[in-house]
C-alpha positions as semicolon CSV with decimal commas, in nm:
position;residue;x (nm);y (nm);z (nm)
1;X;0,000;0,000;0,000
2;X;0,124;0,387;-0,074
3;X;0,214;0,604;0,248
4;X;0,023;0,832;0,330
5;X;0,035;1,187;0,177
6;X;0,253;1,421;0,343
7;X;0,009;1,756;0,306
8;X;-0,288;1,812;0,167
9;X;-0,461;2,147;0,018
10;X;-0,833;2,171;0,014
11;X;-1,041;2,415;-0,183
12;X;-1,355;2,470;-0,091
13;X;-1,490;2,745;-0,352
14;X;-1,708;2,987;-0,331
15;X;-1,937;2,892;-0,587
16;X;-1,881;3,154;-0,888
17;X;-1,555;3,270;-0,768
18;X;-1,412;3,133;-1,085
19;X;-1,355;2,753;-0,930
20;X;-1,411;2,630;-1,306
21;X;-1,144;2,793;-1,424
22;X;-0,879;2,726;-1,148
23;X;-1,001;2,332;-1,172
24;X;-0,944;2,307;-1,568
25;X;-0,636;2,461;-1,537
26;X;-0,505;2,219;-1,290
27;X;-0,649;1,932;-1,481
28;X;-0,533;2,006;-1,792
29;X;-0,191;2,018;-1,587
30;X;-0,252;1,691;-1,419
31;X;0,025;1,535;-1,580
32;X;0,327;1,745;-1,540
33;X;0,200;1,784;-1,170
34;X;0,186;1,390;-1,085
35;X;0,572;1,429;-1,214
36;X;0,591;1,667;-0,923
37;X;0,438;1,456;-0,701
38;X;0,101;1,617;-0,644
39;X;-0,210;1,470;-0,716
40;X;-0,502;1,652;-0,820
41;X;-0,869;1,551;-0,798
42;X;-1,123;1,781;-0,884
43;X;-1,563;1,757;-0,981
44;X;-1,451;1,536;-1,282
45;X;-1,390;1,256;-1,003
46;X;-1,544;1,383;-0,756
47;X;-1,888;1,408;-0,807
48;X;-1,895;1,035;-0,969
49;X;-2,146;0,827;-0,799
50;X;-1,919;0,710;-0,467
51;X;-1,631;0,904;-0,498
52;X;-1,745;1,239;-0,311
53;X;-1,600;1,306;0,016
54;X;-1,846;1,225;0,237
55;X;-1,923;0,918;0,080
56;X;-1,550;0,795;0,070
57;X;-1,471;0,870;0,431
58;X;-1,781;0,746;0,585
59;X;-1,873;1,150;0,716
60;X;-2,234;1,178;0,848
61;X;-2,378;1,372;0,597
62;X;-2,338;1,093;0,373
63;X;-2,592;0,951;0,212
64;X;-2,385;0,639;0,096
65;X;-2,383;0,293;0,284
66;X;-2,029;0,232;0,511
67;X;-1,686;0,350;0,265
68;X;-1,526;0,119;0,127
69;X;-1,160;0,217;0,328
70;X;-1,099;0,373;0,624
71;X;-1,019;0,702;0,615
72;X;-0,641;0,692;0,630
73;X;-0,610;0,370;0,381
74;X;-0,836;0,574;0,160
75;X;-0,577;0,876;0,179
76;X;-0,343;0,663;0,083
77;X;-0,538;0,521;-0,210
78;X;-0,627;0,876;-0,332
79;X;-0,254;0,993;-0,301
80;X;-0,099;0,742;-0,502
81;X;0,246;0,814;-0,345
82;X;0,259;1,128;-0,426
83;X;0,322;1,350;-0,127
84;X;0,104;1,631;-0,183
85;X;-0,298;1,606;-0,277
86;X;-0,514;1,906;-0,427
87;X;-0,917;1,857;-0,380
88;X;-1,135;2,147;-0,535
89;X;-1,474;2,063;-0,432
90;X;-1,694;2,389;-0,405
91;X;-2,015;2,128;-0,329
92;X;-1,836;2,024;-0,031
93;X;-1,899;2,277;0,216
94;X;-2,309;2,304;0,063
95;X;-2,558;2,438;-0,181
96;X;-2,485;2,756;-0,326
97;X;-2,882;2,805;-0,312
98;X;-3,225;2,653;-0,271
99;X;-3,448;2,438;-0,541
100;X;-3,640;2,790;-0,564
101;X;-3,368;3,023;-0,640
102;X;-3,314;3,171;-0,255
103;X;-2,914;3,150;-0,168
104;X;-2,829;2,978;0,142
105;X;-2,752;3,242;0,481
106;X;-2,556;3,266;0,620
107;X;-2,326;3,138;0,378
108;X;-2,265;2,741;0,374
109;X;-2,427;2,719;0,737
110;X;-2,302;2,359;0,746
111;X;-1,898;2,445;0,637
112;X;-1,715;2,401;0,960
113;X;-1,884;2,113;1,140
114;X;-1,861;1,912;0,737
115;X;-1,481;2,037;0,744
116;X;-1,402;1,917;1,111
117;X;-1,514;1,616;1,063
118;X;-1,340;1,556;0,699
119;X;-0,974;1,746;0,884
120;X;-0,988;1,514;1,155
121;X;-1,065;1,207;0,933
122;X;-0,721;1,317;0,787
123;X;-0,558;1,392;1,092
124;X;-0,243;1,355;1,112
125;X;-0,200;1,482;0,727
126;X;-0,144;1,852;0,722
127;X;-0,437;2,047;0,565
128;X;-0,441;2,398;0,425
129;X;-0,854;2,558;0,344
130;X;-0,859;2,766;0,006
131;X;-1,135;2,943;-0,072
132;X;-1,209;3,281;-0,310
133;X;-1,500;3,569;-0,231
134;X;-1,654;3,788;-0,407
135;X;-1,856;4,100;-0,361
136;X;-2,198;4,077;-0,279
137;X;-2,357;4,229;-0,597
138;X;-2,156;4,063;-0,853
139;X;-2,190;3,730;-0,648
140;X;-2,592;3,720;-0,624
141;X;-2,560;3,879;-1,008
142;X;-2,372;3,540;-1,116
143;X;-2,577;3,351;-0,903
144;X;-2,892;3,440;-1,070
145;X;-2,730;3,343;-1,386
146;X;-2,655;3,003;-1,249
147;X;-3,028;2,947;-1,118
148;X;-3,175;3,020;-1,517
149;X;-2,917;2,719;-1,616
150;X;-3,058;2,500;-1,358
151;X;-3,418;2,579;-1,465
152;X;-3,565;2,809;-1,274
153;X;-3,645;3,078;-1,492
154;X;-3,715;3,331;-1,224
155;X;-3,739;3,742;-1,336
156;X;-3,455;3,971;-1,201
157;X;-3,664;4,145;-0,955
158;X;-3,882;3,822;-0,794
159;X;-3,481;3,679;-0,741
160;X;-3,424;3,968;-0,568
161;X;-3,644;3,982;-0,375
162;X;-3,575;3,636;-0,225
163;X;-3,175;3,731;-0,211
164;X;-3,087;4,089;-0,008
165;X;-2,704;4,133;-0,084
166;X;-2,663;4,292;0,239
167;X;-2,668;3,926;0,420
168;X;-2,366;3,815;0,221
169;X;-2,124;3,841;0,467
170;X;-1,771;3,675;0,326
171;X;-1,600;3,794;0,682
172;X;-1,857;3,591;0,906
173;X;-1,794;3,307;0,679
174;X;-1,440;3,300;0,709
175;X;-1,418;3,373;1,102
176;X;-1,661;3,066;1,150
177;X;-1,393;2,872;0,923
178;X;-1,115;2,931;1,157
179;X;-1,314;2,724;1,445
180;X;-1,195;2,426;1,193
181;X;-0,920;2,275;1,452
182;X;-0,635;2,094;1,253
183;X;-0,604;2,307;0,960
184;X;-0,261;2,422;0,903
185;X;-0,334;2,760;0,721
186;X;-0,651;2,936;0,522
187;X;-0,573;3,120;0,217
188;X;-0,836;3,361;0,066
189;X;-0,846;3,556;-0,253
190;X;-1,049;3,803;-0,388
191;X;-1,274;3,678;-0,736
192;X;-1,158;4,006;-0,852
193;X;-0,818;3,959;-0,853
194;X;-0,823;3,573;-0,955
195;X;-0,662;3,672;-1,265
196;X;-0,338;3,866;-1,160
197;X;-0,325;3,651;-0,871
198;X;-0,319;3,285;-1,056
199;X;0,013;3,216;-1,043
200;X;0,009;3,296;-0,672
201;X;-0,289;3,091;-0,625
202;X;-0,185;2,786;-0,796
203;X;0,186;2,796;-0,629
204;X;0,036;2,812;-0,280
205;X;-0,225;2,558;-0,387
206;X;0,027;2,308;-0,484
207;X;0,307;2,428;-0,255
208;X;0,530;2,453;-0,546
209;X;0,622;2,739;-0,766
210;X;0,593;2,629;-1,118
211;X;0,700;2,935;-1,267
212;X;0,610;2,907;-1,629
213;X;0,545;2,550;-1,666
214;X;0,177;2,524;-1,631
215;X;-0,075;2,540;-1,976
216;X;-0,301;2,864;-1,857
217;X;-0,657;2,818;-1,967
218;X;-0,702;3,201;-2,116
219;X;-1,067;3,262;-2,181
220;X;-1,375;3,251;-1,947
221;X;-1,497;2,885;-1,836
222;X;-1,837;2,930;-1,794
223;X;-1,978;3,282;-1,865
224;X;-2,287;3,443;-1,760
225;X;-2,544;3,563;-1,919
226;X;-2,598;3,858;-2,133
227;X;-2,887;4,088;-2,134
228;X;-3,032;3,997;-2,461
229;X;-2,980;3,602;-2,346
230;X;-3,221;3,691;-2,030
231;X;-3,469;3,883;-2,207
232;X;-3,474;3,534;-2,465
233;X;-3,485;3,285;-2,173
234;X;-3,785;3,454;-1,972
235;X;-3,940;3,493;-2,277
236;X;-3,904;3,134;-2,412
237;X;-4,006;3,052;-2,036
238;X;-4,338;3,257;-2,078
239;X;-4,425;3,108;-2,384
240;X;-4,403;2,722;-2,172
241;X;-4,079;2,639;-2,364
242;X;-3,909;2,414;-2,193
243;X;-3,512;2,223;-2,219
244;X;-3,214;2,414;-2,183
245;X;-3,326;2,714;-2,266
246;X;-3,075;2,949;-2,066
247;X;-2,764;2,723;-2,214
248;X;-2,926;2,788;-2,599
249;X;-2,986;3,181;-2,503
250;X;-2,632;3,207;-2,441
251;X;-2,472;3,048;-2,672
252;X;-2,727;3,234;-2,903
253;X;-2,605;3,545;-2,784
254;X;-2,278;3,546;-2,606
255;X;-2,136;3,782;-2,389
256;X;-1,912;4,040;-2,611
257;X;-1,915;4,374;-2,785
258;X;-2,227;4,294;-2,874
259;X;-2,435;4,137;-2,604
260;X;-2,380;4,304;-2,251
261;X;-2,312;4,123;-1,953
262;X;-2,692;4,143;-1,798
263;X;-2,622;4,331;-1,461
264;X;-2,846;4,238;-1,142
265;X;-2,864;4,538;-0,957
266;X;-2,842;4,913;-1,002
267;X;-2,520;5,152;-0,966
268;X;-2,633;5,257;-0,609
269;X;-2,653;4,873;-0,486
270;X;-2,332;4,787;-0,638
271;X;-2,145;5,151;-0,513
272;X;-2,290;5,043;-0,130
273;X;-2,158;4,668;-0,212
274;X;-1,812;4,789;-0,317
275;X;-1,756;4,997;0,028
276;X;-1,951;4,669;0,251
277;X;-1,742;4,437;0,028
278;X;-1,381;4,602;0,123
279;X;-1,475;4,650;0,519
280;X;-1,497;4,271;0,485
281;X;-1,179;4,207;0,329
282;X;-1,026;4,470;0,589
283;X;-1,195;4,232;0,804
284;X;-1,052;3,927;0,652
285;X;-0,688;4,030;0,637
286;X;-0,733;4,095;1,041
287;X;-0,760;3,734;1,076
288;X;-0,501;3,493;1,279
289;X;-0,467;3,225;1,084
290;X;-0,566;3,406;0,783
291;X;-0,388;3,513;0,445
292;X;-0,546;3,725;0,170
293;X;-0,354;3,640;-0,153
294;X;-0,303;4,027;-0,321
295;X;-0,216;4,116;-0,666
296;X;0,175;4,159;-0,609
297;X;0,170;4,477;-0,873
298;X;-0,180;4,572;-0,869
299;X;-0,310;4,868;-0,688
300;X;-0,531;4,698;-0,412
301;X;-0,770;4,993;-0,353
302;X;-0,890;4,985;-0,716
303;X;-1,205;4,773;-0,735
304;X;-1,213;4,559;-1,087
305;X;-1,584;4,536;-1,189
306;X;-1,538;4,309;-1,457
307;X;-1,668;3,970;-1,355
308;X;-1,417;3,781;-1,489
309;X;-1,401;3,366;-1,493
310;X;-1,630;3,321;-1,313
């Protein structure tokens, strides 16, 4: 049997913080990195029927019969030898919202007593927590995006209604986090900065600095919607069209020069976000325990609107 992995890193999301992104890249880099000795398991394997997390280490949220290993043999059959593991698993800590379009508050109510019992499963394997925010706004705004894919084709102002961006509270979520006993360190980036930051990311991620040698996915993983893809989707919905009809509206009209990105909330929601937003990350980077990954040669007090990969 393998030994046991010397570290592990665990990302845990947000959902639309760009996790797609970050998860192809280190796929499509799975190979060079199991030359390095890390191995990487993202929602390709880990949403398979058996092979999530609670189902492979017997947790009690899971709604499997008794794993098939114990926890540490099961480390050790997940690691392969290699001495470093990466698990991106944004599901893991919850739902992002409910079957009827209302997003879960506080945020993933369930994370720390799911990760406590997962870290101490692992124990004595070092564990790092990654996770990315977002602000408020933009997050509900991608959100509602995300709810039209899944079929509920809900209009802008009934979603929110349900969803008040003034209860996202990323600085709550991550002080609740830090009750996890066992974890080694908790990184956090901003969505905003996910794309000077990458490199960063990635190198703390895999606790290796691989300079240029990674293939860099450069274009958005999965977009949002555009205005002119809403308007086409609520209408299709009104007319009782049914399918995919949020997937066909945007790849019918794409985000671009053409199509806007379609924009949840007005200016003066988004302005109050921005300054609620940054007291949070002020917040965040007050934390013991706590590092917020920064641009290295941005300017950290300019807020980038543009949604990005997520």
């Amino acid at each position: 049997m393998h030994p046991l992995p010397e570290s592990i890193s665990l990302h845990i999301g947000a959902h639309k913080t760009a996790s797609s992104h970050l998860q192809n890249v280190l796929y499509k880099n799975r190979g060079l990195l199991a030359q390095a000795d890390i191995r990487i398991y993202g929602p390709r394997y880990l949403r398979m029927p058996g092979r999530n997390l609670a189902a492979m280490f017997g947790t009690s949220w899971s709604e499997n019969a008794a794993p098939r290993r114990k926890p540490q043999r099961q480390l050790k059959f997940l690691a392969k030898g290699r001495k470093h593991m990466v698990l991106s698993e944004e599901n893991l800590v919850g739902n992002l919202a409910d079957p009827k379009g209302r997003t879960v508050m506080p945020l993933y109510p369930s994370a720390e007593s799911r990760l406590q019992e997962l870290v101490s499963k692992w124990a004595p394997v070092e564990t790092d927590l990654f996770l990315a925010v977002r602000d408020p706004t933009a997050f509900l705004a991608s959100a509602y995006s995300q709810a039209m894919f899944g079929g509920l084709h809900i209009r802008p102002r009934q979603f929110r209604l349900k969803n008040d961006w003034r209860s996202v509270d990323w600085a709550e979520y991550v002080d609740r986090l830090r009750s996890v006993t066992g974890l080694s360190n908790i990184y956090v980036w901003r969505q905003e900065d996910y794309d000077q930051s990458q490199q960063q990311i990635i190198a703390k991620l895999l606790r290796w600095d691989t300079g240029d040698a990674l293939q860099i996915i450069d274009k958005h993983v999965h977009r949002g919607l555009s205005v002119s893809a809403v308007q086409q989707t609520l209408g299709a919905a009104s007319q009782g069209q049914t399918g995919t009809l949020a997937r066909d509206a945007r790849r019918a009209f794409p985000v671009g020069d053409t199509h806007k990105l379609f924009d949840l909330f007005s200016e003066s929601a988004k302005r109050k976000s921005r300054d609620i937003y940054a007291d949070q990350i002020a917040r965040i980077e007050k934390m013991e325990g706590v590092t917020v990954l920064r641009p290295r040669a941005v300017d950290q007090n300019v807020q980038d609107d543009d949604p990005q990969k997520g």
